[in-house]
N, C-alpha and C positions, 0 to 999 in steps of 0.2 A: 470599557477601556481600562488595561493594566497601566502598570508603572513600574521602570525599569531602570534604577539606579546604578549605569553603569557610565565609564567612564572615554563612553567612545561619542563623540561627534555624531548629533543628531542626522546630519546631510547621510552619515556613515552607514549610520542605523537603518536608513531611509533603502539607502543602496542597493544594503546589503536583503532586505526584504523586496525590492523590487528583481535582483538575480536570483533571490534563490526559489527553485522550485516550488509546488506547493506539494506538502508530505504525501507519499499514497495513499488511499485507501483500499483496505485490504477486501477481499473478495466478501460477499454475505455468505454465512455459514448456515443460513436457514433461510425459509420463504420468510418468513415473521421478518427477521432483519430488514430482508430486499425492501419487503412492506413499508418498514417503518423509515425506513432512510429516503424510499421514494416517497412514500406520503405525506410526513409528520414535517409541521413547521415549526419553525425556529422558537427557544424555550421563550426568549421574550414575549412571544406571541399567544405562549401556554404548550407549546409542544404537544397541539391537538393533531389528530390524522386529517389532512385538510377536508376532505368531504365530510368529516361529522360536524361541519359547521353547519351544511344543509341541515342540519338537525336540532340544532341549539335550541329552539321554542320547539317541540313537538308536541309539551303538554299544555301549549298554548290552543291544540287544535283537537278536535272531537278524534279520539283515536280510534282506529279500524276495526273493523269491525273482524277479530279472529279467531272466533269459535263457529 
C-alpha cells in the first residue's frame, strides 16, 4: 500500500480509480516473457514460476535414478 499526498478528496481519488481503465500491457517480446507473465506468482509470494513449487522438497526424496 502507497501514500499519496495530494490534495484531492479521498471519495475523488476513489472515483477516479474506479473510471479509469487499467493501463495495457504491451505484447511479450519473447517465449521467456509470455513464460514468466503466465507462470510466475506475485513477488509477495517469492515470484516463483508457480509449478516449481511441485518441487520445493525434492532433496527430501531418494532422487532418480539418471545414469
Amino acid at each position: 500500500t502507497g501514500r499519496c499526498d495530494a490534495l484531492v478528496a479521498p471519495e475523488e481519488i476513489e472515483r477516479r480509480r474506479r473510471e479509469l481503465p487499467a493501463p495495457p500491457v504491451p505484447k511479450s517480446q519473447s517465449p521467456w516473457e509470455a513464460l514468466y507473465r503466465e507462470k510466475t506468482g506475485q513477488l509477495v509470494d517469492g515470484a516463483t514460476l508457480d509449478f516449481a513449487l511441485d518441487y520445493r522438497r525434492i532433496s527430501e526424496h531418494t532422487p532418480r535414478h539418471n545414469h
